[in-house]
N, C-alpha and C positions, 0 to 999 in steps of 0.2 A: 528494503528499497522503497523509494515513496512514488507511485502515482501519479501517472498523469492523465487530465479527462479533457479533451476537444470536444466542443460544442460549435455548430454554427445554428444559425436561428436565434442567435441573442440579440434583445432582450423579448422577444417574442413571448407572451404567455405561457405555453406551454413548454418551451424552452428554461424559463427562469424557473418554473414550478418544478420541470425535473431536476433541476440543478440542487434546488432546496431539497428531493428528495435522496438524488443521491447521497449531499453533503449529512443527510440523516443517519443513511442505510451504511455508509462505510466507514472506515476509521479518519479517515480525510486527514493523512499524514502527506498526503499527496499537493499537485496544485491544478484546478482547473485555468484552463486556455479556454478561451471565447473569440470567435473569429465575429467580428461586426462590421458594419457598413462606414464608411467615412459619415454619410449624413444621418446614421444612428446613435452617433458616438455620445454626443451628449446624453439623451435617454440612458442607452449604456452605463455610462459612467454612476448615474442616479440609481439606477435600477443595482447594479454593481455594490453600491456604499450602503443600501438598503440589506442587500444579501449577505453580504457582510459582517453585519452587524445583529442583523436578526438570527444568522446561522452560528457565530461565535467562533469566526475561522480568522486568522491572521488576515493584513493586510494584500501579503506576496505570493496568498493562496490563490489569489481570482486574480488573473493576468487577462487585461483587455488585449486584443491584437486585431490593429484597423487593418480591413480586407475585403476581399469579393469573391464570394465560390463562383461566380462568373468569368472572373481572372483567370489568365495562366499561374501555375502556384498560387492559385487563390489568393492572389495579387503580395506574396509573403518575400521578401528581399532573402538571397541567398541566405545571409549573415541570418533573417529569423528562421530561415528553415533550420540549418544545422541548430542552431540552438536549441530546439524545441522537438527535434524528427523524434531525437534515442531516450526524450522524457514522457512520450506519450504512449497508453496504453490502448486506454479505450478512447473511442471515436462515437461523437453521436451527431449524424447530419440529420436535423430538422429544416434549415433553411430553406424554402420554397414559397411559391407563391401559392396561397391558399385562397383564390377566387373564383366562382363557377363563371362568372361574365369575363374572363382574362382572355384577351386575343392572342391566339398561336402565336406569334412572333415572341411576344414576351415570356409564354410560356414555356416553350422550347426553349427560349434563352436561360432562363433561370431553372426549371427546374429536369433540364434533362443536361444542358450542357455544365450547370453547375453539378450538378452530380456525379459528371463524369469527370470534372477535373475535382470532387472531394475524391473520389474513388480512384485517382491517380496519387490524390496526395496520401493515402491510403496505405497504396504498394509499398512507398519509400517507406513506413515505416515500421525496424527490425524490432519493435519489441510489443508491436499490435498484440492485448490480448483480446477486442472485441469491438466489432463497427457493429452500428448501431443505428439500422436506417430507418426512418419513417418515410413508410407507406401510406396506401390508405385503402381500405377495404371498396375503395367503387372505382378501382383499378377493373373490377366487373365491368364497368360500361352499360350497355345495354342488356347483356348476360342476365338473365333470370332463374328460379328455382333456385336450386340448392349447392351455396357458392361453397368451395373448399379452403383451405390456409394451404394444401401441398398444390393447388393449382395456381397456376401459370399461362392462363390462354387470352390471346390478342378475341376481344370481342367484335363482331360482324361494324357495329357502331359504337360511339361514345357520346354521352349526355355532353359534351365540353369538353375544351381544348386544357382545362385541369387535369380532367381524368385522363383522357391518351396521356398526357406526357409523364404524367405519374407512372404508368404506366410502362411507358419507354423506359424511365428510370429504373423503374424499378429490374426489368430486363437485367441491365447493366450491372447493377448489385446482385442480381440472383449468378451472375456470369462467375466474380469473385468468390463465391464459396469455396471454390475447390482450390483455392488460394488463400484467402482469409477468413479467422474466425467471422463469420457474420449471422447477423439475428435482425432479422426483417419485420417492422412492426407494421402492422395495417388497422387502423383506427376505425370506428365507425366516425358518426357526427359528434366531435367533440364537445361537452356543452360545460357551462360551469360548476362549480362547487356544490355539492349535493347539501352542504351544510349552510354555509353562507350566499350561493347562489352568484359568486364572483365568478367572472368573464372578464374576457378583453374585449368582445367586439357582439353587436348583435347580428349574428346569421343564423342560419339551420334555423334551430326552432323558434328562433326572437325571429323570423319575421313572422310567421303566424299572428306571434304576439302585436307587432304593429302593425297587422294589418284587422284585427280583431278592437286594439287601443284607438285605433284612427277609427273607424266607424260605429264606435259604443253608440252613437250618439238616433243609432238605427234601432227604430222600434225591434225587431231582428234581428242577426244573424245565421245564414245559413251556413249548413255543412259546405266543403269542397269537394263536392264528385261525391260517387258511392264504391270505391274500391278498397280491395282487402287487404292495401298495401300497408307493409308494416318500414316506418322510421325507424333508424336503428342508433339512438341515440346513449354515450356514454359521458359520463362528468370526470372532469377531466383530474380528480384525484384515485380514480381506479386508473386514468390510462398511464399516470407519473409512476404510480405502485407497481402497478403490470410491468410496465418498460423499464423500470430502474431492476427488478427481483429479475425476470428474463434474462438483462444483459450480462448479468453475473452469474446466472443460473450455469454452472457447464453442461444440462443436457440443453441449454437455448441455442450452445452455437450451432449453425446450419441449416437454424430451423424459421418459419415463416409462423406472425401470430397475427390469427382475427381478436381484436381487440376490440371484441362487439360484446352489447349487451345478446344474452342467451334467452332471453327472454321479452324482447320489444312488446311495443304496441302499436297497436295498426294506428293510420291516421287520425280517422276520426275520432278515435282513443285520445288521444294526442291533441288534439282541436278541442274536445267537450271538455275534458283535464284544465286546459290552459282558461277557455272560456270562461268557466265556471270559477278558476282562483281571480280573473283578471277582472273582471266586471258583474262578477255573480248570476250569468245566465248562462242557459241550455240553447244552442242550435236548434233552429228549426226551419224544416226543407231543406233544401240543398240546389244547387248551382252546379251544371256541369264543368268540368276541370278544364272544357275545351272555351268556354266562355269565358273563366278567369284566364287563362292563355293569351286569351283575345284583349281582354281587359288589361291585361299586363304588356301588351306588345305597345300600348301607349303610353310615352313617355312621361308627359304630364304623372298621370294615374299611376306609374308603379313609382311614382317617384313620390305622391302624394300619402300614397299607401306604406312606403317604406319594404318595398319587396322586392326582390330581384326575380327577372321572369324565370330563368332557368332551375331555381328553389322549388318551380312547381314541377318539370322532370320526376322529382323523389317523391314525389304525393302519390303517383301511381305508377312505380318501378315496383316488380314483384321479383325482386333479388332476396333472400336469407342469407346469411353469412352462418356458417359452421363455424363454432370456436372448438368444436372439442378438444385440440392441440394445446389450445392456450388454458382452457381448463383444467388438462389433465397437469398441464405442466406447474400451475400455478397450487395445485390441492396442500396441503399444508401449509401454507405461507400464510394463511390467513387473508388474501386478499380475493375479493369478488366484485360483479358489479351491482352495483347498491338498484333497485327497484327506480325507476325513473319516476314514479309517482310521492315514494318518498320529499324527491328534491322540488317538487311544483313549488310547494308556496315560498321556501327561499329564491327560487330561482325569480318568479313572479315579484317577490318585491325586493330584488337586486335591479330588475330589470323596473321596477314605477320608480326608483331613486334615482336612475339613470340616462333613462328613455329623452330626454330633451338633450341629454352631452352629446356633440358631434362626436367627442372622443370615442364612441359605444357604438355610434349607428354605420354603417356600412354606405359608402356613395353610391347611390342609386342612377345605373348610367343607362 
């Protein structure tokens, strides 16, 4: 019997990348469904004829279907639900809004209430062998020390109206277990390609990067703060590997994965790293984190800077994520997360080829 894989979050990066991973990892006798935007469709469609062609799959394999996880029926006409309910197997909901500056209104709308209508659209269907939700490991909030994959706990506060609502969602999908196969991913900071240094977009550690690029021009730079906080950043062909082998794996159904590097580096690790590929010098002194704060609360300046204020939050959050689940689970597959020092210099000059594209830079609001 052939297969069928639902995706929302297309043509998203990380979206399009799992796609190419699955279409690797499986016999692809199947056809994937893509739910997309009315005003993504074009992009789609490109991104779609690329996949395609570069994967080696038939034409009537990648079925576009215009829609909205914010819609009732994810806005799908009777006539396409039956069509598609009793050919679909696995379910993978990436679509959400991935911004730490996103105001509650819109994030409740997309990424809690769309989730609840992918997860209705879910139930309807009788031949589910695995949903497939992205999380994100800072569903933590505020929460510090030593974070688990089997917890579940609403934090006292939240960095951002991203994280609660991920977090609500995420609720919502831990509810379905005892109902559907499910396997809950929780990412750390996704970054690019360990080998060629490709991205979609510069946040998380690209803004260091331009904020370090825009001021070369300073006899110095100093550190940010003095704390022991560790970034816990992964490239995003461990989290495709991770998430594509998980979803198949049958001891992944029911279970929850920190799909964190096991081994981070503190900030300043992460600052002197970058400093030193990007302009060939070492920091010296430092600046309190309460001053760049300050420095960032003006609009001019972090727009000048290329930084979002809320990016500084993570500089000195002393959250750890425990992966050992995802470890244990993944031990012979041969996949792991590659050393983040490894990926510095592709990543560093993925990102000097690109640093001027609006396409790359994040709106600084």
């Amino acid at each position: 019997m052939e297969k069928g894989y639902f995706f929302t979050g297309f043509p998203g990066f990380i979206c399009n990348q799992l796609i190419r991973q699955v279409i690797k990892k499986t016999d692809m006798r199947g056809v994937i469904y893509t739910l997309v935007l009315p005003k993504m469709m074009s992009r789609a469609i490109e991104e779609r004829n690329q996949l395609v062609k570069e994967c080696g799959i038939l034409d009537e394999q990648f079925v576009i279907i215009e829609g909205d996880i914010t819609a009732l029926s994810l806005g799908l006409s009777p006539a396409m639900q039956m069509e598609i309910k009793e050919k679909i197997n696995y379910v993978f909901h990436l679509a959400a809004i991935y911004d730490l500056a996103v105001n509650k209104d819109v994030a409740v709308h997309v990424n809690v209430n769309g989730t609840k209508n992918v997860n209705k659209f879910v139930r309807g269907l009788p031949n589910i062998k695995r949903y497939t939700y992205f999380s994100t490991g800072f569903i933590a909030g505020r929460r510090e020390g030593k974070l688990y994959e089997h917890e579940l706990i609403r934090p006292s506060q939240f960095k951002n109206y991203y994280e609660e609502t991920k977090f609500e969602a995420e609720v919502m999908v831990e509810m379905l277990k005892k109902d559907v196969p499910v396997t809950i991913i929780r990412p750390g900071i996704v970054k690019g390609n360990t080998k060629t240094g490709e991205t979609i977009k510069f946040d998380g550690p690209y803004f260091i990067m331009n904020f370090i690029d825009r001021l070369r021009f300073l006899p110095f730079l100093p550190r940010l703060g003095e704390s022991e906080a560790v970034v816990n950043l992964v490239p995003i062909e461990y989290i495709v590997a991770a998430t594509t082998y998980l979803s198949f794996h049958e001891g992944g159904e029911g279970k929850t994965y920190h799909l964190t590097d096991p081994s981070p580096y503190k900030v300043s690790e992460l600052y002197e790293m970058l400093m030193e590929e990007l302009i060939n010098k070492r920091p010296r002194g430092s600046i309190p984190l309460s001053a760049a704060q300050w420095g960032l609360s003006i609009k001019p300046l972090r727009r000048y800077l290329g930084v979002e204020k809320e990016a500084l939050d993570y500089f000195s959050w002393l959250g750890q994520f425990d992966c050992t689940q995802a470890q244990m689970d993944l031990l012979g597959s041969g996949i792991s997360c590659p050393d983040f020092k490894d990926g510095v210099p592709a990543m560093v000059s993925f990102y000097m080829k690109n640093k001027d594209n609006p396409r790359y830079q994040v709106k600084i609001i």
